[in-house]
N, C-alpha and C positions, 0 to 999 in steps of 0.2 A: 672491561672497557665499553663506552655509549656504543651500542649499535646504530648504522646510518640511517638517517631519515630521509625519504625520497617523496616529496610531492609533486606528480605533474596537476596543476589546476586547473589546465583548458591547453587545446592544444587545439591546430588549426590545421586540415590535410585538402591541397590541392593535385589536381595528377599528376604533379611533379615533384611534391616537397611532404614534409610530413615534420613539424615542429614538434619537441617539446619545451614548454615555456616557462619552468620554472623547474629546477633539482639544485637543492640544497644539502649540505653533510655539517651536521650539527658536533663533528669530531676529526679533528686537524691529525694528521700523519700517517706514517708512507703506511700502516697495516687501515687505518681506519679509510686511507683515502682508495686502497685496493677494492676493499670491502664495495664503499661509494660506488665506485666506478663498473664492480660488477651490477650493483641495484642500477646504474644509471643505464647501463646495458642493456637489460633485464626489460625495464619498464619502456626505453627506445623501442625496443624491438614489438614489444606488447601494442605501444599507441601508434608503430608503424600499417603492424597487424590489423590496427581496427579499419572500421568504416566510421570515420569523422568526420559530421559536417553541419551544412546550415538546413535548417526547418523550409520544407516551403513555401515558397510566400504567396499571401492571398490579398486580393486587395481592399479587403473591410481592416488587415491589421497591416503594424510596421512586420518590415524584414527582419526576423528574428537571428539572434547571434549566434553564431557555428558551437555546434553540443561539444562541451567538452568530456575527456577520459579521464576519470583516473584513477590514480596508482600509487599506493600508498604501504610502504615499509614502515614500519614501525619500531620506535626505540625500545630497548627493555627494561628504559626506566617510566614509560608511561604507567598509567593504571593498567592494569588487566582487566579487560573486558571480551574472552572468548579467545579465540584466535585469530586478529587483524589477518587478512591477506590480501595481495594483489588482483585484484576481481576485473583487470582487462583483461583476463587470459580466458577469462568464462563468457563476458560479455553478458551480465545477467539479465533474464526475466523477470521483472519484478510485478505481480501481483495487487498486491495492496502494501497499504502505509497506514501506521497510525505514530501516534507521536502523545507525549504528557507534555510537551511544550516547545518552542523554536529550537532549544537545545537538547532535546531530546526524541528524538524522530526513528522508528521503527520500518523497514521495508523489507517485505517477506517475496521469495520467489519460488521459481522453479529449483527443482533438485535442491533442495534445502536451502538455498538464497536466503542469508539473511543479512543486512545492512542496517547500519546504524551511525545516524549524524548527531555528532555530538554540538554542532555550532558553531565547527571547524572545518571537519573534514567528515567524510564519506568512509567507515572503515567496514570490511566483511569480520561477520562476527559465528562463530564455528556455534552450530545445532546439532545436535544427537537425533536426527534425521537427515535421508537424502531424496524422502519424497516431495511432490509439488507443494509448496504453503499457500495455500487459497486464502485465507484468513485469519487477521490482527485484531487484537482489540486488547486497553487495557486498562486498570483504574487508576493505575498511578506509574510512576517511573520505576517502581522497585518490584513491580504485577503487572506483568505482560500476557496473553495469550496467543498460542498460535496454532491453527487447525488447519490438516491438509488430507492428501490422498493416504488411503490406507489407515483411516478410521486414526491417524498422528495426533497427537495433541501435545504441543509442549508449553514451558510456562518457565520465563525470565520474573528471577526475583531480588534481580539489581546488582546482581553476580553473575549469575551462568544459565544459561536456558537448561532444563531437561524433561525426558520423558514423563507423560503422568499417565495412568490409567485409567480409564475408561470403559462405560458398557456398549462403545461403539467396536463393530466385530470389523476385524483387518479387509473384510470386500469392501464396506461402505466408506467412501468417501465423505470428508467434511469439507461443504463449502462456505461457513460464514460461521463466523463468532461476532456478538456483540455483546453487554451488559450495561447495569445501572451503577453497581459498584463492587468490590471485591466478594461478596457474597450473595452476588445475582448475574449470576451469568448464560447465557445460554450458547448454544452451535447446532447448528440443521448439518444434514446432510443426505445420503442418496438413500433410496427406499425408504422415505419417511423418516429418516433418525431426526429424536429431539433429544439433548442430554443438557443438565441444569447443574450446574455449579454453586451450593449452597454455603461457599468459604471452608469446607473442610471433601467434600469428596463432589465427586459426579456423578446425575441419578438421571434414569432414562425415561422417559413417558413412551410408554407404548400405547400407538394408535392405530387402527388399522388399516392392512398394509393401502399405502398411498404412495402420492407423484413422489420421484427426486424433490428436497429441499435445497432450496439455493441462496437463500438470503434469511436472516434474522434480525430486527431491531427492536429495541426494547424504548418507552418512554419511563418504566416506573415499573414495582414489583408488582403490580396490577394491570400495567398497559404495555404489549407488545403484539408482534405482527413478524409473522412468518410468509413467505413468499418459493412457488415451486412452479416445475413446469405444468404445461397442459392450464393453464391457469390458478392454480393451483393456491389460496387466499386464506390464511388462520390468522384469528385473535386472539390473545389471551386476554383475560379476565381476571386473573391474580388465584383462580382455581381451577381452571380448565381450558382448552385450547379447541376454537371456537371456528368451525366453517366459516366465511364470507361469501356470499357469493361477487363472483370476478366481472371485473368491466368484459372481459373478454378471455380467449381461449388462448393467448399468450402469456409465453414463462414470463414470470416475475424474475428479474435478471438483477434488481437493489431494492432495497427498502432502506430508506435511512430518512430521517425527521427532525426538528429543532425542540418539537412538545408535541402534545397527545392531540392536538387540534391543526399540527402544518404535519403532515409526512407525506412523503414524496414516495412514488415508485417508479423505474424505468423497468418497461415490459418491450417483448419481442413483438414487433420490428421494430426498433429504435422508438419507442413512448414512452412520455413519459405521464403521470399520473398526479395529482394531488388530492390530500385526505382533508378537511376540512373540518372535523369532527362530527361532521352529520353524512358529509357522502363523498364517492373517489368523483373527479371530474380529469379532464384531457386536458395538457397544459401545451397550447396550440402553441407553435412555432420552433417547437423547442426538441432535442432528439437525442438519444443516447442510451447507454447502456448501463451506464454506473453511474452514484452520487457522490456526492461526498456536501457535509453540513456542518455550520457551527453555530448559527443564530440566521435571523430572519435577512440579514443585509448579507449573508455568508454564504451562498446556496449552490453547487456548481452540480452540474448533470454535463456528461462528456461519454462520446466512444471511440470511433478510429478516425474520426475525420474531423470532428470540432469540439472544444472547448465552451460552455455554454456557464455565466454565473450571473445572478439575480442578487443583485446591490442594493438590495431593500426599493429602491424604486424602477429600475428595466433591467431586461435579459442584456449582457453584454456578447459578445462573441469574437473566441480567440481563436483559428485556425493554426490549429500542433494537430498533424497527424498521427495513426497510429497508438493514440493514448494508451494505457491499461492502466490507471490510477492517477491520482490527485487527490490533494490532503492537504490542510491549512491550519494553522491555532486558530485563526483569525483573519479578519477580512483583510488585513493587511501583508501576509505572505503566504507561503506556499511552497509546495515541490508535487512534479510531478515526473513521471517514469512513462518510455514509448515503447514498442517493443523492438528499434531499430539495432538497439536499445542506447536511450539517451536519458539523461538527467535534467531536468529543467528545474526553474527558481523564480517565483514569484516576487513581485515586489510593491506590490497594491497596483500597480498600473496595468504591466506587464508580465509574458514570460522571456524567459531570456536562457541562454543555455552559459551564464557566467551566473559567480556566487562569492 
């Protein structure tokens, strides 16, 4: 028999009241509807539990809509992708996000947090880790990457995420993966680890010993850039990985680019940076700690207080606190994660905590 299906999609808590706004049972009778009614129980109790509410409001933007929770049971006649479960109960961290397209969206967290929107809904999807996922990245919908604490590295191939091996040793943390495509991939992480994913294994560049790495971007198998603490500035060159010297003695906290002549970095204290192809300059106004990019009208740099994106012609500015990511196909939508922790949804104009 259908097992029940329970979607809350937004839910509204005042100090007095705690709504859920939507549960549905896609299966009539007295066992299916018992069933129902424990999930409806279940996920009550869970968006009781939360802290649900509205963003607060600044007056450069509109009053943004109350974040919704939610919670989501799953039938056993959907596809199989991992193990769905009800992720009010953890209240996730989520990290980063990457996505192959609006219907396919990637969100890696703390303790093995992994989420994935298919265009619908919001499902947790079960990893063969329980350390932090610091970073996503991937070439297509069926090759995924994901690197975290404890030297982890796993890898979704449009079925089931699992462990892969690596010459990264269980102290060193990874914090960033990026690549150009399934057989150029790279990940930094702490005490100088660099490991390069050539489509059949992963190979280490040993350098000596140097800062923590904290960011990787790549434009091409010729052109990327590594970013670490203490200032810490590498190029590659398509043969070797190349000192810079740094605007300054602050950690490189993103690197992420649209081509080999715009790349952006946000460095400590909240700056942010632009590469020009010929030299880095100060991108005055603007402050943050992460990027996130898809073309030149697509640009958002954001940390715990503003939301900051460049629309091919001005900086706009969206006041969401709290951020830890944001992610877009395209200048047109978007999702982004707080660490209150809430879900937001872009819609070219706005965010809005409905979807």
């Amino acid at each position: 028999m259908t097992q029940p299906v329970l979607t809350a999609s937004a839910c509204s808590v005042s100090s007095t009241a705690t709504t859920l706004s939507k549960a549905r049972s896609t299966s009539p009778g007295p066992a299916a509807a018992g069933r129902w009614l424990n999930a409806l129980s279940l996920a009550a109790i869970c968006v009781a539990a939360s802290a649900c509410g509205g963003l607060p409001e600044d007056s450069r933007t509109q009053p943004q809509a109350a974040i919704p929770e939610a919670a989501m049971l799953h039938s056993e006649r959907e596809p199989a992708m991992g193990s769905p479960m009800d992720f009010t109960l953890n209240k996730p961290m989520i990290n980063r996000i990457w996505g192959s397209g609006e219907k396919d969206v990637w969100a890696a967290g703390n303790e093995g947090m992994m989420l994935h929107w298919n265009g619908k809904v919001w499902r947790r999807i079960s990893v063969p880790t329980g350390v932090d996922l610091q970073g996503i990245w991937g070439s297509s919908d069926k090759d995924v990457w994901a690197v975290g604490n404890a030297g982890v590295v796993i890898r979704w191939d449009g079925t089931s995420w699992s462990r892969v091996t690596t010459p990264v040793p269980d102290s060193a943390a990874l914090n960033d993966v990026w690549g150009t495509s399934g057989s150029n991939v790279w990940a930094v992480g702490d005490r100088g680890v660099i490991i390069q994913f050539n489509g059949s294994s992963w190979g280490a560049y040993n350098l000596p010993a140097i800062n923590n790495l904290l960011t990787v971007w790549a434009a091409s198998t010729t052109d990327a850039w590594i970013g670490g603490d203490l200032g810490m500035l590498l190029r590659w060159d398509g043969t070797t990985w190349n000192e810079v010297q740094s605007m300054s003695a602050g950690h490189y906290l993103n690197i992420r680019g649209v081509s080999s002549n715009r790349v952006y970095a946000a460095k400590q204290p909240n700056e942010i940076w632009q590469f020009d192809g010929t030299r880095w300059f100060r991108v005055g106004g603007i402050y943050g700690t992460r990027l996130w990019m898809t073309a030149d009208n697509d640009i958002w740099a954001f940390g715990t207080s503003d939301i900051y994106r460049w629309n091919g012609t001005m900086w706009n500015t969206f006041s969401i606190f709290s951020n830890t990511t944001v992610w877009t196909p395209g200048p047109g939508k978007g999702w982004a994660f707080t660490s209150n922790p809430s879900i937001l949804s872009f819609n070219g104009t706005m965010w809005s905590g409905s979807w």
